[in-house]
ZAMARGU-4260 file (C-alpha; in steps of 0.2 Angstrom, whole numbers, plus 5000, padded with zeros to 4 digits):
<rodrens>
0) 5000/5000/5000 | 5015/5012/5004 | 5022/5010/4988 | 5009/5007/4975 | 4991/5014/4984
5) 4981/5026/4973 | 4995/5024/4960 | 4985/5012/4948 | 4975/5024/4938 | 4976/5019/4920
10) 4968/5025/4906 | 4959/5007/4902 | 4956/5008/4918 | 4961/5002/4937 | 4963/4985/4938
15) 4954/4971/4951 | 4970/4966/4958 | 4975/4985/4966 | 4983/4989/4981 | 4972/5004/4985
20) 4963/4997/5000 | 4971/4984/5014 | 4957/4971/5009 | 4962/4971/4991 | 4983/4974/4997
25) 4979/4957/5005 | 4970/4948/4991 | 4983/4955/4978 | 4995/4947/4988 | 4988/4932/4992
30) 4986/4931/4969 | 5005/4933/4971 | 5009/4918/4981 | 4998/4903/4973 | 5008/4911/4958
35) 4991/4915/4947 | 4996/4932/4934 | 5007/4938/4948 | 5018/4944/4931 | 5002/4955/4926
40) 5004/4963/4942 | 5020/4966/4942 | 5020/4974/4926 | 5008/4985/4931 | 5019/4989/4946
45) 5033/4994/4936 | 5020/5006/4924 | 5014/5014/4938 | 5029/5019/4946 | 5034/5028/4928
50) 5037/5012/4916 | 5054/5003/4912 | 5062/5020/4906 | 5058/5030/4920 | 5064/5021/4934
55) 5048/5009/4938 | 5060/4993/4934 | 5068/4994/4953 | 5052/4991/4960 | 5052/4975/4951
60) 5062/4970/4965 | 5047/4968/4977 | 5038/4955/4968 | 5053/4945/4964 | 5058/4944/4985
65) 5037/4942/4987 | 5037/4925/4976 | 5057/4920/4981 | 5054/4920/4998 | 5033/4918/4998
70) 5029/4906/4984 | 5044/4896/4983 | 5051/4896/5003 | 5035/4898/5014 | 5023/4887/5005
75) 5033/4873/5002 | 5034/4874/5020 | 5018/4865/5018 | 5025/4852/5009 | 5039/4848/5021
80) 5027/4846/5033 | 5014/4834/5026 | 5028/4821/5023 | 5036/4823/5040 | 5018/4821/5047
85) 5015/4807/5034 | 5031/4797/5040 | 5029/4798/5057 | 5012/4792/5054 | 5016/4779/5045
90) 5029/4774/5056 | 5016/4776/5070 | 5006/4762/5061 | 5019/4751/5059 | 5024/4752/5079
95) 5005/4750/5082 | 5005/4733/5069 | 5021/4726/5075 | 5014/4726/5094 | 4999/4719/5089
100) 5009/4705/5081 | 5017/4703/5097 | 5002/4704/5106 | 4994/4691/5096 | 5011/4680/5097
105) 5010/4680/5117 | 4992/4676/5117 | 4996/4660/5106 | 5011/4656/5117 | 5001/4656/5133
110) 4986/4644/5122 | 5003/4632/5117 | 5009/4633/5135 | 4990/4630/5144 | 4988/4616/5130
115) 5006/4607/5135 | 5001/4608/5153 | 4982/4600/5152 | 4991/4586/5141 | 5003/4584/5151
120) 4990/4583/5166 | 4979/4572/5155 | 4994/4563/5153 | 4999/4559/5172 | 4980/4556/5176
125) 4979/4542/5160 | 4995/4533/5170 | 4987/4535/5186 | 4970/4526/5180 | 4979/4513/5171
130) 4988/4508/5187 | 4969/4511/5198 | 4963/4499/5186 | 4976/4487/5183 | 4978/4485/5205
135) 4957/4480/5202 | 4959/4469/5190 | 4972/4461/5201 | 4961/4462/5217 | 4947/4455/5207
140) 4955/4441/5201 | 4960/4436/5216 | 4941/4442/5227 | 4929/4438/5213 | 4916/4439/5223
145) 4921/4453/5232 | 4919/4465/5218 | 4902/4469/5206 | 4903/4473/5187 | 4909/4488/5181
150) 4893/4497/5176 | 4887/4493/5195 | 4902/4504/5202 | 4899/4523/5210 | 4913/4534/5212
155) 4916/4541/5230 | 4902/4555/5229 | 4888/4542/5222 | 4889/4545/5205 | 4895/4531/5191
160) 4914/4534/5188 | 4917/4543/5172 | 4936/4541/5164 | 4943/4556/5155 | 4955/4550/5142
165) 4964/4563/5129 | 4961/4564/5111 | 4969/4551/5100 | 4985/4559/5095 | 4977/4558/5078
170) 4964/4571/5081 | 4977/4583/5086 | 4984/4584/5069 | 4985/4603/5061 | 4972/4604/5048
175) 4980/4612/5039 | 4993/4599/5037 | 4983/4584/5042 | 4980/4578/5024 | 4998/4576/5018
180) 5011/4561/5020 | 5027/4569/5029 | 5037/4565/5042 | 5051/4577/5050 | 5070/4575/5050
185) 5070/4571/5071 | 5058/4553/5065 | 5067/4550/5052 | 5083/4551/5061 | 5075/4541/5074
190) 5068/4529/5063 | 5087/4527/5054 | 5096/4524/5071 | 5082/4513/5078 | 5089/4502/5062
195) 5106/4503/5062 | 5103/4498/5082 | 5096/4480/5075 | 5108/4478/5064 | 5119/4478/5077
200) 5131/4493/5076 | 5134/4506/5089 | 5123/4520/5095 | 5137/4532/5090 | 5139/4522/5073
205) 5121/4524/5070 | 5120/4541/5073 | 5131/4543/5058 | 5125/4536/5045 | 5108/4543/5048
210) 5115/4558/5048 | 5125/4555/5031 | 5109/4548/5024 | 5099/4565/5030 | 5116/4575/5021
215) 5113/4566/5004 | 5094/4568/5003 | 5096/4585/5004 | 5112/4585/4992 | 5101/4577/4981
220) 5085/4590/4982 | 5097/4604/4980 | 5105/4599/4965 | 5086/4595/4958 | 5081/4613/4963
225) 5098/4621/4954 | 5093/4612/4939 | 5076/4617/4939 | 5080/4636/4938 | 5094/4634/4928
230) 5087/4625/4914 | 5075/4631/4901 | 5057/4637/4907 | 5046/4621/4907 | 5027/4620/4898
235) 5013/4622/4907 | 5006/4603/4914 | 4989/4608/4908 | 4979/4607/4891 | 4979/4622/4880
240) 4961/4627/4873 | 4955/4609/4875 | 4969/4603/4859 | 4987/4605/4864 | 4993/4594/4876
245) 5010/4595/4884 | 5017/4582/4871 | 5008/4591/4855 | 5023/4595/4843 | 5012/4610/4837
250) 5012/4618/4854 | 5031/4610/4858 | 5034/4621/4843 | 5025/4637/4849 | 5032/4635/4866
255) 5051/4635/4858 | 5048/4651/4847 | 5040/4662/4862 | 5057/4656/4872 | 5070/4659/4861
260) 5082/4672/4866 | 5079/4685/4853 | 5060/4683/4854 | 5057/4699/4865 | 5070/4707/4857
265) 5063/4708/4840 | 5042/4712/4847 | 5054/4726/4856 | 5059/4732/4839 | 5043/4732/4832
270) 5036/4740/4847 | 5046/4753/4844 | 5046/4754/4825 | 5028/4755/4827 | 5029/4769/4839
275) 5040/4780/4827 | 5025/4775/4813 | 5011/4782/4824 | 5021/4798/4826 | 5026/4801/4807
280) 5009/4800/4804 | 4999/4816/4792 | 4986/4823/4804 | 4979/4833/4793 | 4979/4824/4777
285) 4973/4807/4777 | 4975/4801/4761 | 4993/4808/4759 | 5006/4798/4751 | 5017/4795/4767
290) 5002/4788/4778 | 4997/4778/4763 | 5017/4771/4766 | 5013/4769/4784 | 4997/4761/4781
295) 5005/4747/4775 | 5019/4747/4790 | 5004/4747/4799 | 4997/4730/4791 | 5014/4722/4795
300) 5015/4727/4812 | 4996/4720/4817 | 5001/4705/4807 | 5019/4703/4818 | 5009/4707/4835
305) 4995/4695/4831 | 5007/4680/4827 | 5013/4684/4845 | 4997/4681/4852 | 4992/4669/4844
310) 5009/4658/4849 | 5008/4663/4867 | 4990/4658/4865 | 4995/4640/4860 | 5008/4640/4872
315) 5000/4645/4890 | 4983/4641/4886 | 4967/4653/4886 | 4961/4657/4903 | 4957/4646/4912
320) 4972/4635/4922 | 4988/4644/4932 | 4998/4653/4921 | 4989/4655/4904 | 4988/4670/4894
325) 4973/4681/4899 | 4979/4680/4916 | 4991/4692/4914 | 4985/4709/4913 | 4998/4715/4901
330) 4993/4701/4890 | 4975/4706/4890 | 4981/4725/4885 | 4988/4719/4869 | 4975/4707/4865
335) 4964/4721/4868 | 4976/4732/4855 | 4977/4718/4841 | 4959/4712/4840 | 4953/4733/4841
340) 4966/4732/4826 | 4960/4718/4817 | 4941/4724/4817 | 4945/4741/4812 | 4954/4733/4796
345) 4942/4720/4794 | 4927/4735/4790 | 4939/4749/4783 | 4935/4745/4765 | 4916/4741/4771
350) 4902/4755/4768 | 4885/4745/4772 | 4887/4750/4788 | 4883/4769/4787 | 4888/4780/4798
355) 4889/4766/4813 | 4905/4763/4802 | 4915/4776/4810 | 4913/4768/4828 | 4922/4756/4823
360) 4936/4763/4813 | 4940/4774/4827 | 4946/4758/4836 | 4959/4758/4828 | 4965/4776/4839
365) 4970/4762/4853 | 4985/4760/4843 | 4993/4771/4855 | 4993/4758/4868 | 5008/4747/4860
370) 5022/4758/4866 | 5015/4753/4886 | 5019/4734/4879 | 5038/4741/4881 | 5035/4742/4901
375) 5031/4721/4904 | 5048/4719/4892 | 5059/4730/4903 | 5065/4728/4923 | 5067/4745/4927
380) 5052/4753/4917 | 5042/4738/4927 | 5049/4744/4942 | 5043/4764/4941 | 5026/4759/4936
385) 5024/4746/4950 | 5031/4764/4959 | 5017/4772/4953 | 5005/4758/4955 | 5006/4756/4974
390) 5007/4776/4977 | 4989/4776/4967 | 4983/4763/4979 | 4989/4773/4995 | 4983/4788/4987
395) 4965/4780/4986 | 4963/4783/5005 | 4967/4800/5005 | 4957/4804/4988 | 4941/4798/4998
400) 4946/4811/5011 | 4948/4823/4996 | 4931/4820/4989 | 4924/4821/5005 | 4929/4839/5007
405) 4928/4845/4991 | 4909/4839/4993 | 4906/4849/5009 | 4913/4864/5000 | 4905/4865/4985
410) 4888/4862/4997 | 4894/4879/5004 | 4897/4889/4990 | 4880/4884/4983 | 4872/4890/4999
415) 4882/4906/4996 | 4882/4909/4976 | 4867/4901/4967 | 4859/4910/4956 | 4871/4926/4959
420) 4883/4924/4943 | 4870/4931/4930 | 4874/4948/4922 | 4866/4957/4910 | 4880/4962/4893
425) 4874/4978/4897 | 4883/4984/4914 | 4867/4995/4917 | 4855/4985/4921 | 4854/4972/4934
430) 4838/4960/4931 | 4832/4950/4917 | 4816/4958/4917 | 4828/4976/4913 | 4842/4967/4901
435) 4830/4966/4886 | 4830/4979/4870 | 4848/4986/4864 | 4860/4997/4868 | 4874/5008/4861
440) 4894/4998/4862 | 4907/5012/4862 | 4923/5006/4852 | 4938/5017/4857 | 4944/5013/4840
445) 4926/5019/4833 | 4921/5036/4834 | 4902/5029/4831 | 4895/5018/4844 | 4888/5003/4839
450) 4872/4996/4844 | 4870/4978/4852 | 4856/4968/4859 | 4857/4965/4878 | 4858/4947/4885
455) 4856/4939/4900 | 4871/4927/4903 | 4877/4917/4916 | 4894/4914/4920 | 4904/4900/4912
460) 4909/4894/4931 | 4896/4897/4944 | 4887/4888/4957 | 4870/4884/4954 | 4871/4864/4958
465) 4885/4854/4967 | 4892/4846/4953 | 4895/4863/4942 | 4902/4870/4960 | 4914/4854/4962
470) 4919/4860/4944 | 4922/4878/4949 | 4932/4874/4965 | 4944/4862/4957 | 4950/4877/4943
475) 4950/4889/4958 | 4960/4872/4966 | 4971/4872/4951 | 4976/4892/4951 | 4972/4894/4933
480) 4961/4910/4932 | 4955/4908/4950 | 4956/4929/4952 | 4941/4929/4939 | 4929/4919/4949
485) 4936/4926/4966 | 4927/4944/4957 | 4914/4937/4951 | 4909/4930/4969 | 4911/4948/4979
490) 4901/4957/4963 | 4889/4947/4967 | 4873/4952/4976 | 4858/4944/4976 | 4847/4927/4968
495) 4846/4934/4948 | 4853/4950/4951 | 4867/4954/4942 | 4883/4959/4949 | 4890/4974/4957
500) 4907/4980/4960 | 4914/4973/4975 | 4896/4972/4985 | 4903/4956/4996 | 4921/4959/5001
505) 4917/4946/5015 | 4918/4932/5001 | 4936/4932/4999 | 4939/4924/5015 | 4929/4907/5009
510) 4942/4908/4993 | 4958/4909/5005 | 4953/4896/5018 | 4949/4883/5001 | 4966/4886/4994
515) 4974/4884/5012 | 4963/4866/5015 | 4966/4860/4996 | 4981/4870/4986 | 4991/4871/5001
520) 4987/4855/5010 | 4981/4841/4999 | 4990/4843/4985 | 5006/4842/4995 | 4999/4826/5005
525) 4998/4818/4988 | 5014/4823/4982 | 5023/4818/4999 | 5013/4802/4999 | 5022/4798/4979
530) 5039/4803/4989 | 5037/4793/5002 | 5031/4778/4993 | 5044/4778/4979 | 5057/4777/4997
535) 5050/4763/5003 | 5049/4754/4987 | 5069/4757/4986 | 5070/4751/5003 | 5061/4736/5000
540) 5072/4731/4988 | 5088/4730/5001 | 5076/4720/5015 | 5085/4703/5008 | 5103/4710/5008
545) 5100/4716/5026 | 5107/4732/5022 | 5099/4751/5025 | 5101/4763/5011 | 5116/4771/5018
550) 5126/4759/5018 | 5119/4752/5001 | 5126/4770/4994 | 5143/4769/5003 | 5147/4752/4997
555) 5141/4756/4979 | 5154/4773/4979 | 5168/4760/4988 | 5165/4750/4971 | 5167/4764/4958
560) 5177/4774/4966 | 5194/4777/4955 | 5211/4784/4959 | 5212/4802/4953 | 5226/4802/4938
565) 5233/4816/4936 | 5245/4819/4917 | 5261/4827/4921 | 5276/4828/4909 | 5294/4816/4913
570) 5306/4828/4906 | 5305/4844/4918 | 5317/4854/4906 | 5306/4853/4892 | 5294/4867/4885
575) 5280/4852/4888 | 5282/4854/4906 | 5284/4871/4907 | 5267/4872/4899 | 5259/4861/4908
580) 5266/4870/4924 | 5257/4887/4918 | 5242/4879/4912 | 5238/4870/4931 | 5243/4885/4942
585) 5230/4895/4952 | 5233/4909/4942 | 5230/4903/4927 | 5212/4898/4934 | 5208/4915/4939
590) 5212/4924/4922 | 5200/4912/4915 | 5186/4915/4927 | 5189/4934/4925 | 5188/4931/4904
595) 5171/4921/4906 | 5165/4935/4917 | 5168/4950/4905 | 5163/4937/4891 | 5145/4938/4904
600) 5145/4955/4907 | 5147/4960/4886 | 5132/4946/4882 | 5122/4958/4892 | 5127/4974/4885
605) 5118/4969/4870 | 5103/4977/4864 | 5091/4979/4850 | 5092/4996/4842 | 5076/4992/4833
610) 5066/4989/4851 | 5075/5007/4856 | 5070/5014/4842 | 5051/5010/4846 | 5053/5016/4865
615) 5058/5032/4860
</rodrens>
């Protein structure tokens, strides 16, 4: 205000975004910082204060320090704070998972421990009643007339004698691993010594050559598992599409083509020979001479990709056992891209079918999709969009959360601003009932007016429903022409009346408590939530190596780290030396820092004297 209020008095006019008033000073500012035609303002700055000639370009300076220190500095403040916040939440839930692991890890403990004690209290009162019952029998055969049948006996307190016996060990199994045949190395063991016992060696003796046997059993597995992943990928068990079976030569010869070792190389070629063909393409002119060349590329391309189908097709099998082709989603995109391609080429020369016709030929715009067929062939590009894959699906929480509020605002701003955006073309009149007839347009260019009719218009943002007010907010959200719509609301007076100047200042503070809740905050959330997923997916990868990422970076620098070699001449007599003594001096590096400065300073000594010419 001290430097530019009541300066902005142009001949077009004094602009919205003034500094004439604190209200406005604080708006204008406010325009600078989410960085929407802070440039316009400044420009105006510097023609206020007498243009670029007559000194106005120094007061430049205040909007450069404004967006330096405001836009770039405070409010990425924001965004250091949302992923701090977002980290120590995270971390927070993975303190609060891990004790309830441990939690539910000392409940089953205690279960395991309670469960050992009753069996081994089941267990002592099983020997005990053996023992009762045996001494009976013995007391009984020796008193037979002493003693009455045993569904005559009562126990101590009158009541028939009930004997508790624990479960058959065979009803303790896991059910999850009832139903297999295994048995564990300690049986097995046992089972091996137990043998070597009766055949009359040692227990020490025995103990060995269980043990040796043990050693190459799993020898053996190990070499059967190195073999398996070494050799060549094996064929599917299964039937493919009800014909192929595992021994079908047809299939045996699909399966060998898919898997030979320049197989991915040459559809990578094609991929991108295909993507260089869809670019060269004539936008304009369809029936050129180079699209008619590329037409045919074209033809050879869909021909190469759908032989690929159709042999992976052969080889995996449809869709419906482990591993067959549609049950990969990347093959379902090119699938998806070849047959779109297929049925656009098999009705492009057809004209029965009228205008439905071009429907179908515009399937053939899903083209563009076969450059995405480069990211299943390449590792790295796999990685980044399994990146981006899992930050979308992190992001889905806080999108919800998104939506939620961008709901409950546009709610607001209809209760505030429906059916106050209408205005009359002619500024005069301020009801739809008034803006009817013509009236005279003054051209500054014109020395007659013009005559126009008057029109009651609404503006292209407004508020009237939620979903038009969800519309509005997220381009105010977006900064892109968000001082428009800001004027718009405090001209705004009441239900079908059209606008007047700066009626309801009040409405400025609903516009700067939504950029603070979405521009400021959400759109940083989303970004740090990006940021702190693609760190996590590069930690992940070091979990099996135990290492951090620190030590990860140190000992990738200890690997490629060189020696410094530094050239110097044998003979120190010769002018070689002496040369290459001046040319590696301090001094030497200082005159040519000096040289690329004047070099600096004389680049921007230079003007246009045309562009002068004009100023003057």
């Amino acid at each position: 205000m001290q430097l530019f209020g009541g300066e902005w008095n142009f001949p077009g006019g004094r602009p919205s975004s003034n500094f004439d008033t604190f209200p406005i000073a604080l708006l204008t500012v406010f325009q600078i910082l989410t960085g929407e035609d802070w440039n316009e303002v400044m420009y105006n700055g510097i023609q206020s204060q007498g243009g670029i000639h007559g000194g106005g370009m120094v007061y430049c300076s205040y909007f450069i320090v404004l967006v330096l220190f405001g836009n770039y500095t405070l409010l990425n403040v924001f965004l250091a704070i949302a992923v701090d916040n977002l980290a120590n939440a995270q971390e927070l839930t993975a303190a609060e998972e891990e004790a309830d692991e441990e939690e539910e890890k000392r409940r089953q403990e205690v279960k395991d421990e309670v469960a050992q004690q009753f069996d081994s209290h089941s267990h002592v009162a099983q020997v005990e009643n053996n023992k009762e019952e045996q001494s009976q029998l013995d007391m009984r055969e020796q008193f037979p007339t002493s003693f009455p049948p045993a569904h005559m006996r009562i126990g101590a307190g009158g009541a028939p004698m009930v004997n508790i016996c624990p479960p058959s060990p065979q009803n303790n199994k896991d059910p999850k691993t009832g139903n297999f045949n295994y048995t564990d190395q300690a049986s097995n063991n046992k089972s091996n010594i137990d043998k070597a016992k009766a055949s009359g060696k040692s227990e020490t003796e025995a103990r060995e050559d269980a043990e040796s046997d043990d050693g190459s059993d799993g020898s053996e597995k190990e070499g059967e598992g190195e073999q398996t992943f070494t050799g060549p990928k094996p064929m599917l068990p299964y039937s493919s599409m009800f014909i192929f079976g595992p021994t079908n030569p047809i299939r045996r010869f699909c399966h060998f083509v898919v898997n030979l070792r320049y197989f991915d190389l040459f559809i990578m070629i094609v991929i991108c020979a295909s993507s260089i063909a869809l670019a060269a393409e004539d936008p304009v002119d369809e029936k050129s001479y180079r699209n008619k060349i590329l037409n045919y590329f074209d033809y050879v391309f869909t021909g190469v990709f759908t032989v690929e189908m159709i042999l992976k097709n052969i080889d995996l099998g449809m869709i419906i056992h482990p591993g067959s082709y549609f049950r990969d989603l990347w093959n379902v995109l090119d699938a998806t891209v070849v047959v779109c391609a297929l049925t656009a080429y098999a009705f492009v020369d057809s004209t029965s079918a009228g205008k439905n016709l071009n429907t179908i030929k515009s399937l053939r715009v899903l083209r563009v999709l076969r450059p995405l067929k480069t990211i299943n062939r390449v590792p790295k590009l796999k990685a980044v969009f399994d990146c981006v894959v899992n930050s979308l699906k992190n992001v889905l929480n806080i999108m919800i959360v998104y939506l939620l509020f961008q709901f409950i605002f546009a709610v607001i701003a209809v209760q505030l601003f429906k059916g106050r955006f209408f205005y009359c073309t002619d500024a005069s009149k301020n009801t739809k009932t008034e803006c009817q007839g013509q009236y005279f347009v003054y051209d500054k260019n014109k020395n007659i007016p013009s005559v126009d009719d008057r029109k009651w218009n609404r503006w292209d943002f407004h508020y009237d429903n939620v979903l038009a007010a969800m519309l509005t907010l997220f381009t105010v959200q977006t900064g892109e022409g968000w001082p428009a719509v800001l004027k718009h609301s405090m001209d705004s007076t009441y239900e079908n009346r059209g606008p007047s100047p700066g009626y309801r200042m009040e409405m400025a503070i609903f516009y700067v408590v939504y950029f603070i809740v979405f521009p400021f905050f959400f759109i940083n959330i989303f970004v740090a939530l990006i940021i702190i997923t693609f760190q996590e997916q590069g930690e992940n990868e070091l979990v099996d190596q135990d290492l951090d990422k620190n030590q990860k970076q140190c000992i990738d620098f200890a690997i490629n780290a060189r020696p410094l070699c530094r050239y110097m001449p044998k003979n120190k007599q010769s002018v070689k030396y002496r040369i290459w003594r001046i040319v590696v001096s301090a001094p030497f590096e200082y005159f040519i820092m000096v040289m690329i400065a004047l070099n600096t300073i004389i680049l921007m000594m230079k003007v246009c004297t045309v562009i002068l010419h004009l100023y003057y």
